[in-house]
RODO-2510 file (C-alpha; in nm, 4 decimals, decimal comma):
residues 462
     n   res          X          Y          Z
     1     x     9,1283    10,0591    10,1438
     2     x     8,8959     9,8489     9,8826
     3     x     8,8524    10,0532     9,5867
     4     x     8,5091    10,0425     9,4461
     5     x     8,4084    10,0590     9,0578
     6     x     8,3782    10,3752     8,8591
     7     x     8,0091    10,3009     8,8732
     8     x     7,9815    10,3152     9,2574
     9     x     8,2325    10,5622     9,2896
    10     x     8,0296    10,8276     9,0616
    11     x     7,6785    10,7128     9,3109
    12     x     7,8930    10,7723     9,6022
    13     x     8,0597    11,1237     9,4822
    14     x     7,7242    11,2561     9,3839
    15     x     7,5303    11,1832     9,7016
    16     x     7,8170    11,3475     9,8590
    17     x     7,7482    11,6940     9,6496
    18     x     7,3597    11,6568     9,7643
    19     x     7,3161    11,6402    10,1127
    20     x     7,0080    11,5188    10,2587
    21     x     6,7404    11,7313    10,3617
    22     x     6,8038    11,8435    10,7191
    23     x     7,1676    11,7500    10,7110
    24     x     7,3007    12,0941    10,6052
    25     x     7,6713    11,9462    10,5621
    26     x     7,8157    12,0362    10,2803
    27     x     8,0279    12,3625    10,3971
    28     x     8,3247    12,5924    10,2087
    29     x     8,5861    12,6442    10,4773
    30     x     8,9372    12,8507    10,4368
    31     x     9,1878    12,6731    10,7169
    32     x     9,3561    12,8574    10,9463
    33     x     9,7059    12,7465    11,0749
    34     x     9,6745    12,8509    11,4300
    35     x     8,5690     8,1176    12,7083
    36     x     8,5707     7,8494    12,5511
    37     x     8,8297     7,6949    12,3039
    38     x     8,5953     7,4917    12,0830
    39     x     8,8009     7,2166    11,8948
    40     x     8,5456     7,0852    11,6338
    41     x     8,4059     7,2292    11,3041
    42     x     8,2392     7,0808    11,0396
    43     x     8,2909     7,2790    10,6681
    44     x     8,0950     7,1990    10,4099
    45     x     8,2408     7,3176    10,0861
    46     x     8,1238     7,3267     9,7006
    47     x     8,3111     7,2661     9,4291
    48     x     8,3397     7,6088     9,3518
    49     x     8,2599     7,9126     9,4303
    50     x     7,9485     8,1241     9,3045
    51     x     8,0561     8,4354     9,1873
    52     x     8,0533     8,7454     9,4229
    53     x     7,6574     8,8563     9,3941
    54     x     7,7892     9,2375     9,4029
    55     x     8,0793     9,2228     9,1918
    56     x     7,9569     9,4959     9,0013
    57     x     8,0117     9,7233     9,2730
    58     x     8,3870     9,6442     9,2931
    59     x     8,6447     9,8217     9,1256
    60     x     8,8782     9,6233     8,8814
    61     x     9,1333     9,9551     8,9848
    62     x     9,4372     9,7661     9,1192
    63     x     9,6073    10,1359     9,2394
    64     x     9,5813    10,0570     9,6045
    65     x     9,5514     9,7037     9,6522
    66     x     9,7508     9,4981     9,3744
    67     x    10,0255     9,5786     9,5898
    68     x     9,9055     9,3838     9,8541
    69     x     9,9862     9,0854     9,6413
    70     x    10,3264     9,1016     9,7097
    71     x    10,2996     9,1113    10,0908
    72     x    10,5448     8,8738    10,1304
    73     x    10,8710     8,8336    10,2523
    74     x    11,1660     8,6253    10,3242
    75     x    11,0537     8,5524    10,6672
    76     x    10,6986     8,4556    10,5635
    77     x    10,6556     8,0388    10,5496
    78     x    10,4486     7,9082    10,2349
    79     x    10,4571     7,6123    10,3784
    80     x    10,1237     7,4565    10,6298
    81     x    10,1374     7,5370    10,9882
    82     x    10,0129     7,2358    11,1775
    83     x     9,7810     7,2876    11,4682
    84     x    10,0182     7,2377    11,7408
    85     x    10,2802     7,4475    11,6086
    86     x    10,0874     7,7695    11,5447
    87     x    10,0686     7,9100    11,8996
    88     x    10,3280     8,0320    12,1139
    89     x    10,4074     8,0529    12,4492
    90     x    10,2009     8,3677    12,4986
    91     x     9,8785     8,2315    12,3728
    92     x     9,8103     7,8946    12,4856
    93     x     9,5078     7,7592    12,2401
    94     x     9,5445     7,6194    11,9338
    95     x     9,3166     7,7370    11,6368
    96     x     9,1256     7,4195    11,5328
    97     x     9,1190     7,1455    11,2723
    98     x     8,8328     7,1601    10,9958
    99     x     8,7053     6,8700    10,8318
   100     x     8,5285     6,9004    10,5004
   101     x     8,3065     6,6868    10,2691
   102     x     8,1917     6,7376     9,9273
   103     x     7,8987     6,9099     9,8399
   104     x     7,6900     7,0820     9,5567
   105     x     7,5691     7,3672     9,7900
   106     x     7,7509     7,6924     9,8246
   107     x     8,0389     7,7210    10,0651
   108     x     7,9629     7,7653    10,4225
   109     x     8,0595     7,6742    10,7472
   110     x     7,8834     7,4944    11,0301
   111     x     8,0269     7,5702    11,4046
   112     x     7,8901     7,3761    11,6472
   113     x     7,6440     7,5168    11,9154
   114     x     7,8890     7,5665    12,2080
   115     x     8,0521     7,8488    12,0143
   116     x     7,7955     8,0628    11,9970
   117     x     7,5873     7,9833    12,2842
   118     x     7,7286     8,1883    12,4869
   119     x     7,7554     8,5316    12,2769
   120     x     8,0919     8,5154    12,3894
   121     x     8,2111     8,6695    12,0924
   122     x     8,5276     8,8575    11,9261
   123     x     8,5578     9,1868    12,0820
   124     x     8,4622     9,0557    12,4334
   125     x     8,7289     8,8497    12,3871
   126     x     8,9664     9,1151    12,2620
   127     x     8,8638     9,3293    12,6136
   128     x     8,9168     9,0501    12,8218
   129     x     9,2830     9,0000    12,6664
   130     x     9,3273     9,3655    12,7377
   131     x     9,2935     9,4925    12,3941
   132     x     9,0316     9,8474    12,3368
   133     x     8,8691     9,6095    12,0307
   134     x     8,8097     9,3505    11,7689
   135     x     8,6404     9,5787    11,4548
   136     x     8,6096     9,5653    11,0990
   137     x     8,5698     9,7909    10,8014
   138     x     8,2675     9,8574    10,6336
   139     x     8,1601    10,0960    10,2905
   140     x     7,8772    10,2658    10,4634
   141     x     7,7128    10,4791    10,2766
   142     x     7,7149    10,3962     9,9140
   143     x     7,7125    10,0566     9,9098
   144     x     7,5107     9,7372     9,9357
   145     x     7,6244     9,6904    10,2907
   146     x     7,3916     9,9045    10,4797
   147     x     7,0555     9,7495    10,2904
   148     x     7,1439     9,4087    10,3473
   149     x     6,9524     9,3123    10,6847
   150     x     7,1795     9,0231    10,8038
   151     x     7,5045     9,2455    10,7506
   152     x     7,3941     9,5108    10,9278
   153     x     7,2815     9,2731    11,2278
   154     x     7,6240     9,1751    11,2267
   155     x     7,7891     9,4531    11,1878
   156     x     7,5675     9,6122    11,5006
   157     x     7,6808     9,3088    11,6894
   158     x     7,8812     9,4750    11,9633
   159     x     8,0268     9,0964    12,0777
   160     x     8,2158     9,0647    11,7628
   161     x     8,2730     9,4173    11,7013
   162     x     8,3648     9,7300    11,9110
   163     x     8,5589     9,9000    11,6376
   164     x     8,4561    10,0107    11,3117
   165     x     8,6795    10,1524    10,9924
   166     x     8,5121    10,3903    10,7081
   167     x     8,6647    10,1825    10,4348
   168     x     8,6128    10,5104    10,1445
   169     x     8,3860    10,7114    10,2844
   170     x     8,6220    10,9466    10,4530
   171     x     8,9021    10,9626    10,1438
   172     x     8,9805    11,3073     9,9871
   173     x     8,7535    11,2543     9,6593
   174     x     8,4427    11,2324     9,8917
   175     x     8,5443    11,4948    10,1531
   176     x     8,6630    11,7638     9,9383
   177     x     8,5357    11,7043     9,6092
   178     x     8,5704    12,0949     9,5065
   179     x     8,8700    12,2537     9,6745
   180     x     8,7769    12,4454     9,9833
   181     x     8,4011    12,2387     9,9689
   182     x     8,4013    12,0359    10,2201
   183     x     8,1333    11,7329    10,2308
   184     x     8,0591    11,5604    10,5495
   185     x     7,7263    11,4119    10,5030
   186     x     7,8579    11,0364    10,4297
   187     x     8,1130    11,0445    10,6861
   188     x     7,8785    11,1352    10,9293
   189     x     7,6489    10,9006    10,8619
   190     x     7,9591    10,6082    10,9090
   191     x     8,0090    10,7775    11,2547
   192     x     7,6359    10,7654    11,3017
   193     x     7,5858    10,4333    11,2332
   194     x     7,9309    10,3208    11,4352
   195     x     7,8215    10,5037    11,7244
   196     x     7,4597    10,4162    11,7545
   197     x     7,6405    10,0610    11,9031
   198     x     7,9199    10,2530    12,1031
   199     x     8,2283    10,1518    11,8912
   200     x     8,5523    10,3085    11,8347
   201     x     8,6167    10,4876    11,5417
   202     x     8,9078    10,4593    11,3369
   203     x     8,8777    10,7386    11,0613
   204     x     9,0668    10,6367    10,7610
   205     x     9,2122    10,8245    10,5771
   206     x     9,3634    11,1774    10,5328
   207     x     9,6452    11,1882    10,3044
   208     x     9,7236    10,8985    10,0341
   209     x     9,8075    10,9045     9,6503
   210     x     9,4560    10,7608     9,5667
   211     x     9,0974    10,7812     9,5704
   212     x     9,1722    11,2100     9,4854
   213     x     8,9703    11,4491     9,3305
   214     x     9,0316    11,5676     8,9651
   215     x     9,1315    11,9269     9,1239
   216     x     9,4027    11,7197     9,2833
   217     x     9,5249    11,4922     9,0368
   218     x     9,5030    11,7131     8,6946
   219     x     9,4773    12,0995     8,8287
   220     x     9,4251    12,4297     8,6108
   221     x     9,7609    12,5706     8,7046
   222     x    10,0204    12,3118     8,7830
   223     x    10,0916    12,3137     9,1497
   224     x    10,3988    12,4365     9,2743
   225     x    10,5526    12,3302     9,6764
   226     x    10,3889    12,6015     9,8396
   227     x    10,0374    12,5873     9,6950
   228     x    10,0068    12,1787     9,7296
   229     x    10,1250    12,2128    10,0504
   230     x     9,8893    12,4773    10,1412
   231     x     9,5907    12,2339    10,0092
   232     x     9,6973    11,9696    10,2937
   233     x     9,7350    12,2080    10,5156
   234     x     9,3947    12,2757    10,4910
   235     x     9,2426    11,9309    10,4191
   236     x     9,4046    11,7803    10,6835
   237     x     9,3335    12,1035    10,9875
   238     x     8,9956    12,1577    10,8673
   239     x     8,8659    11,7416    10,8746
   240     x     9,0202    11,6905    11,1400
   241     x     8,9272    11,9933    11,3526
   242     x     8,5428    11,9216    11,2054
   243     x     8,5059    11,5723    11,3532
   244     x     8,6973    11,6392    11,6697
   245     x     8,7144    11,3722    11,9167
   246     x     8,4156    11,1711    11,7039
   247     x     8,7129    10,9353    11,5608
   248     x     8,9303    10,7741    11,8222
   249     x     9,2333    10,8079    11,5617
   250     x     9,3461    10,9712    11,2064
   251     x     9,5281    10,7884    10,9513
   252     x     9,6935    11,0995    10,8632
   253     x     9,8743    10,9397    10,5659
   254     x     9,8183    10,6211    10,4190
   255     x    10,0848    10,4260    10,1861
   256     x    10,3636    10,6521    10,1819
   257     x    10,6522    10,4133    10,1041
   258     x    10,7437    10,1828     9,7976
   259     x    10,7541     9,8139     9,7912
   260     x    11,0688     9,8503     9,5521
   261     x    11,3071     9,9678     9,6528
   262     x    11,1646     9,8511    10,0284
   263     x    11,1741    10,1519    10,2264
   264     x    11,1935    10,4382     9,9454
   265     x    10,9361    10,6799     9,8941
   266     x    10,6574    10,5942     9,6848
   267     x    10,6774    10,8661     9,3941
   268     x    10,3608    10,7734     9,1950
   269     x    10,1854    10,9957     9,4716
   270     x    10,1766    11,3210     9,3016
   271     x    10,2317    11,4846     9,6849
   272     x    10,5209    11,3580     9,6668
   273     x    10,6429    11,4521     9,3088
   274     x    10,5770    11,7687     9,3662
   275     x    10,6436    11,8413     9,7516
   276     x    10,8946    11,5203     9,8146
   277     x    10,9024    11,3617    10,1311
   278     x    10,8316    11,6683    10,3132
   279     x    10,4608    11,6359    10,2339
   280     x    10,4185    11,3443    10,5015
   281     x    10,5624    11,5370    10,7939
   282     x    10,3360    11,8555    10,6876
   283     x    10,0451    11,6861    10,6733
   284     x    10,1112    11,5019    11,0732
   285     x    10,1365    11,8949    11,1424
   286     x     9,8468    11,9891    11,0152
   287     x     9,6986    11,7139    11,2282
   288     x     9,9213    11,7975    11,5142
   289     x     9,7972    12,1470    11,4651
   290     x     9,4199    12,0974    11,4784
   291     x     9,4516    11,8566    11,7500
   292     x     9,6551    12,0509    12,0255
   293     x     9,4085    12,3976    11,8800
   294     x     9,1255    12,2550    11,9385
   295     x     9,2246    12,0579    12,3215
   296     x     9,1286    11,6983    12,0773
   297     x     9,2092    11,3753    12,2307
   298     x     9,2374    11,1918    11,8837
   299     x     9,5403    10,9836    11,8149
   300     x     9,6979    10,9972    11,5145
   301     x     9,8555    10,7309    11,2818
   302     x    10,0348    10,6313    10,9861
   303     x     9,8818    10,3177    10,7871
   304     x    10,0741    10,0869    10,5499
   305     x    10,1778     9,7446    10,3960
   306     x    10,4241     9,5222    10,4281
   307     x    10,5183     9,6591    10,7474
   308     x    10,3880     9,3689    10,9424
   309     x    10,7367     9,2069    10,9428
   310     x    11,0993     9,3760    11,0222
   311     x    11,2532     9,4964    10,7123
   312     x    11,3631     9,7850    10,5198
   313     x    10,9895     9,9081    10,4398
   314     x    10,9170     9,8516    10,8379
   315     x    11,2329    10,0196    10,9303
   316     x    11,1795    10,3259    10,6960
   317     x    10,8111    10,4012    10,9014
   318     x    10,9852    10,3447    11,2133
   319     x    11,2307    10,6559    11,0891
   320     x    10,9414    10,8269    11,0232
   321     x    10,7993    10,8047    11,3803
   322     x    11,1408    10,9036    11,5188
   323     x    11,1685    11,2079    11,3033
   324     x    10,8178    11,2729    11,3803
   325     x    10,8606    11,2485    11,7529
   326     x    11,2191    11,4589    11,7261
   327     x    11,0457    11,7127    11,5718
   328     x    10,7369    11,7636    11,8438
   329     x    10,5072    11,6362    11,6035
   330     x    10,2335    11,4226    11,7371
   331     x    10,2175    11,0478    11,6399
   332     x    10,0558    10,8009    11,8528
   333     x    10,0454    10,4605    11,6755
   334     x    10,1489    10,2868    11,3254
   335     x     9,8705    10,0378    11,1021
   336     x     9,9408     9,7277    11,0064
   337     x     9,7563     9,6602    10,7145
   338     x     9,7804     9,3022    10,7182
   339     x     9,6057     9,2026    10,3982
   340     x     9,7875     8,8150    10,3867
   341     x     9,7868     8,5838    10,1211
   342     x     9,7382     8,1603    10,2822
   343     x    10,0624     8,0254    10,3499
   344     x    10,2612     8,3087    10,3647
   345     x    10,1241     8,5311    10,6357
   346     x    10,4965     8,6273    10,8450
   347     x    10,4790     8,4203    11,1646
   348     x    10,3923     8,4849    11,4738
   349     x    10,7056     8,5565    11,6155
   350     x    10,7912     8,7595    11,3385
   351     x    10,4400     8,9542    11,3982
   352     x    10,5194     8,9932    11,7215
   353     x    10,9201     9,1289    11,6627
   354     x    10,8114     9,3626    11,4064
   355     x    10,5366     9,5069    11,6960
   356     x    10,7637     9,5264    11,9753
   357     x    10,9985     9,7516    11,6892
   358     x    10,7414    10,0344    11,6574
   359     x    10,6453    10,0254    12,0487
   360     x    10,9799    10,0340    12,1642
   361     x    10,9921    10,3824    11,9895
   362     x    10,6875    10,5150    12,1896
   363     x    10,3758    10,4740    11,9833
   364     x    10,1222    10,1742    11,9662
   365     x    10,0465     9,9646    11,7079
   366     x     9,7222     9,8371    11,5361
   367     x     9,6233     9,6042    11,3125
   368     x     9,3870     9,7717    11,0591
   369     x     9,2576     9,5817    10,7087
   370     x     9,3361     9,1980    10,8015
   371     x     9,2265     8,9155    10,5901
   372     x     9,3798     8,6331    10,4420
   373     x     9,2805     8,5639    10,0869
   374     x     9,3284     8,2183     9,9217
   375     x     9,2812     8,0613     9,5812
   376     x     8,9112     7,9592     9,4278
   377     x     8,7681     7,7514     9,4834
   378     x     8,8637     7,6941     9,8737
   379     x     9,0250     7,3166    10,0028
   380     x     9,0110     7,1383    10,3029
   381     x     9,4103     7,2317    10,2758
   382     x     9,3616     7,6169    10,2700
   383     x     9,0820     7,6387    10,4689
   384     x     9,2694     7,4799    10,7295
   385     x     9,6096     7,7232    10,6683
   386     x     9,4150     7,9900    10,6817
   387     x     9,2483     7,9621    11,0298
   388     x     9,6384     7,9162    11,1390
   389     x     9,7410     8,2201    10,9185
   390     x     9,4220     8,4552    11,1284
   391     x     9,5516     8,2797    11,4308
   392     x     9,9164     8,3882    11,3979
   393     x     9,8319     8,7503    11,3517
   394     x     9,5466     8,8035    11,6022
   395     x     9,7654     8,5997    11,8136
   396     x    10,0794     8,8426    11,8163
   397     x     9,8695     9,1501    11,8797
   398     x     9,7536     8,9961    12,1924
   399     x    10,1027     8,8832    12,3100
   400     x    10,1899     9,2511    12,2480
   401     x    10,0685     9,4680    12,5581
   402     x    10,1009     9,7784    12,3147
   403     x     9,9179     9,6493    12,0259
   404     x     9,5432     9,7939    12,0829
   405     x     9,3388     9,6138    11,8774
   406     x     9,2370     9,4051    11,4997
   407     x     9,0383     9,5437    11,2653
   408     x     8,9179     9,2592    10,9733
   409     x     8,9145     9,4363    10,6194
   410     x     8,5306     9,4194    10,6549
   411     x     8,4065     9,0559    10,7840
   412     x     8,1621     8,9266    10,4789
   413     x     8,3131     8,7727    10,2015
   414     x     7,9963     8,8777     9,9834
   415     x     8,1271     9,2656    10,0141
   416     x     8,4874     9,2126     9,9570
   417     x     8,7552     9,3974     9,7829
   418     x     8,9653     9,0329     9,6687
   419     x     8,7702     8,9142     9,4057
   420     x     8,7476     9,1618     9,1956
   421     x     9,0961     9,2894     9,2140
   422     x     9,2634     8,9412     9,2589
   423     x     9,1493     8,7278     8,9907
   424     x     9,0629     8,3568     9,0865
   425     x     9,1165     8,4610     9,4775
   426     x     8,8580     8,5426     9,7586
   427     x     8,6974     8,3342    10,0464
   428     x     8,9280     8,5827    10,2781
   429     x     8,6472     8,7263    10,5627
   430     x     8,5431     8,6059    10,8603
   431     x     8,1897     8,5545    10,7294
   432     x     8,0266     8,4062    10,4231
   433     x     7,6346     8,4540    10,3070
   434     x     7,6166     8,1406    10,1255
   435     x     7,2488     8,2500     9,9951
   436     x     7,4470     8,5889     9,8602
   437     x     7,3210     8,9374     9,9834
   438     x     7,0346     8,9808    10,2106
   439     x     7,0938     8,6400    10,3265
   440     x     7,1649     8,5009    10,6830
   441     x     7,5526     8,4945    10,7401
   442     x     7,7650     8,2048    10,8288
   443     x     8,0930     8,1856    10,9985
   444     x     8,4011     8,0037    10,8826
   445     x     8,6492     7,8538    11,0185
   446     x     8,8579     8,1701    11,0311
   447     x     8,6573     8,3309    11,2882
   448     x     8,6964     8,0321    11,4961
   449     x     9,0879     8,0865    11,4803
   450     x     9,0812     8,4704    11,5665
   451     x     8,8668     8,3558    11,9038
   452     x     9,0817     8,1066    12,0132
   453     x     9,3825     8,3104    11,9931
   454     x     9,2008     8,6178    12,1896
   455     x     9,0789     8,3510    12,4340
   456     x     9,3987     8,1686    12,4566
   457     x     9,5702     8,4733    12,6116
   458     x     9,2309     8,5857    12,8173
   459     x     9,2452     8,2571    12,9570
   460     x     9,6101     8,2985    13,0700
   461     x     9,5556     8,6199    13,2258
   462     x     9,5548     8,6280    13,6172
***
């Protein structure tokens, strides 16, 4: 989902044309349609915040993600969640209070030693609540993220992590940069990385009005319905038949609805000004197609935003899924996106409504790009509302038998999408590297919130 700068994004596309010695990937391919609750943390915050030490990497492109600014709702409380209010009755912890004092250091977080002596960590606790993972995204290859030591030995942890999300990688522009040229050096590196520690793999995504090739977006001959249609066709059968049963699940189409009006069709995607809303279900056949071909057991999914809470944007996917289903076309689960702003992630309870909506109809849910971005430079105040905000989410997926896991939006604040596209907001991961990159991490507060909800309801189990 985070959109890298023009500058990264040109690196990345052209180590995608040259494949590595021995990796022979780059192909041309013509489709064919056959614990613990610990209660005591100690912040220590600066002033400010130093700037982001890679923010040259990031994209100022606001195309996918400035909507996320608007995730909000009606039913979404701006106002702070106490401690003891934040859990409900099927997730007995509370996340915990954080104390601050001044400093001129940068931010970080100290936890005390009982919560990490143990190694007890996020995705063990996600497994014991019944859940297949905790993950996180990461921009592997490309990036800064894969030469930075202490990232890497974090995102390798397999306590925290047993899921992991190609955050570009696996987008059209990188893919298929030439039409019928297919590229699948980078991705396979993600899934060789991800696997080398035995996580799932959520491959993100297919289909979605950004992050496209200039063939795409500005062709020789305008397309026409049948010729755009034939292009997903083939994008969509040939990736997926090509990494098989490698990714646990497909976001087949990413983003397909407006914000405004809630529940239309978004019609800056040019799939959809040309094909209309048709294009979605043709490209879940495609997927449908390749699977049931080639005997796959990968699930397949549609991803969006603001579709966390019940409304008209959340009931418009949930048509999709029952037209989808009525029409023998395979969808197994729906993404929740999740990207919150402090003080007005949706509650709980309304989490945990809007879950038991889409599962009712069949199909899990998941949620895929979480974090919870607040303003710079981070209080005692926000710090504090946003451990409750990652509380009330992680929370509801575990009180939600068919929820199946969270993914965090990547985990390190030092690699994140906010800053950049958010001006004077960040501090949203799980993780900070208060040294900047190639420095020993630190966790904050939030991570200490996502535990105790996954313990909460691990704790409750029989």
């Amino acid at each position: 989902m985070s959109v890298r700068s023009l500058l990264t994004t040109g690196l990345l596309a052209t180590a995608a044309l040259a494949s590595p010695a021995g990796y022979g990937n780059t192909v041309t391919l013509t489709a064919t349609k056959e614990v613990t609750k610990y209660s005591t943390l100690t912040v220590t915050k600066a002033a400010s915040c130093s700037a982001d030490p890679v923010s040259t990497s990031h994209s100022t492109s606001t195309s996918h993600s400035t909507s996320h600014s608007t995730s909000t709702s009606a039913t979404h409380s701006s106002s702070a969640i106490s401690t003891g209010s934040v859990g409900s009755s099927s997730a007995s912890s509370s996340p915990t209070t954080t104390t601050t004092s001044a400093s001129n250091t940068n931010p970080s977080t100290t936890i005390l030693a009982t919560a990490t002596a143990t190694g007890f960590g996020l995705n063990d606790a996600a497994k014991a609540a019944g859940k297949l993972w905790f993950g996180t995204a990461a921009d592997i290859p490309g990036t800064g993220e894969p030469e930075d030591f202490y990232y890497m030995q974090e995102f390798n942890n397999t306590h925290d992590f047993g899921e992991a999300t190609p955050a570009n990688i696996m987008k059209f522009m990188f893919v298929e940069p030439e039409q019928g040229v297919f590229n699948f050096t980078g991705p396979q590196e993600f899934l060789d990385v991800a696997h080398a520690t035995d996580k799932y793999v959520r491959c993100h995504n297919l289909i979605w009005k950004s992050e496209l090739p200039t063939w795409v977006t500005a062709p020789a001959v305008p397309w026409t319905n049948a010729t755009l249609s034939a292009v997903i066709y083939e994008h969509v059968y040939n990736i997926v038949e090509h990494f098989g049963d490698q990714c646990y699940s497909w976001d087949v189409v990413n983003e397909a609805f407006a914000d405004s009006p809630a529940g239309s069709y978004d019609n800056s995607s040019i799939f959809y000004d040309v094909i209309g809303p048709a294009y979605v279900v043709e490209a879940f056949q495609a997927a449908t197609d390749a699977v049931r071909n080639n005997s796959l057991s990968v699930k397949l999914f549609y991803n969006d935003y603001n579709i966390e809470y019940l409304g008209n944007k959340s009931s418009a996917a949930q048509a999709l899924v029952s037209d989808l289903k009525a029409r023998d076309i395979q969808i197994d689960g729906v993404g929740l996106e999740s990207h919150f702003i402090v003080g007005e992630t949706p509650s709980q309870a309304s989490q945990e409504a809007n879950m038991r909506a889409f599962t009712a109809l069949g199909v899990n849910v998941a949620v895929t790009e979480l974090d919870v971005r607040l303003p710079l430079p981070p209080t005692a105040a926000d710090e504090t509302q946003q451990v409750a905000d990652y509380y009330s989410t992680v929370a509801a997926c575990v009180a939600v038998d068919g929820c199946i896991g969270v993914t965090v939006w990547d985990f390190d604040d030092t690699y994140s999408w906010i800053p950049s596209t958010f001006a004077g907001q960040g501090y949203g991961d799980l993780f900070l590297q208060p040294g900047g990159a190639n420095t020993p991490l630190v966790k904050k507060a939030a991570y200490d919130g996502c535990l105790e909800a996954l313990t909460g309801a691990a704790e409750s189990s029989p």
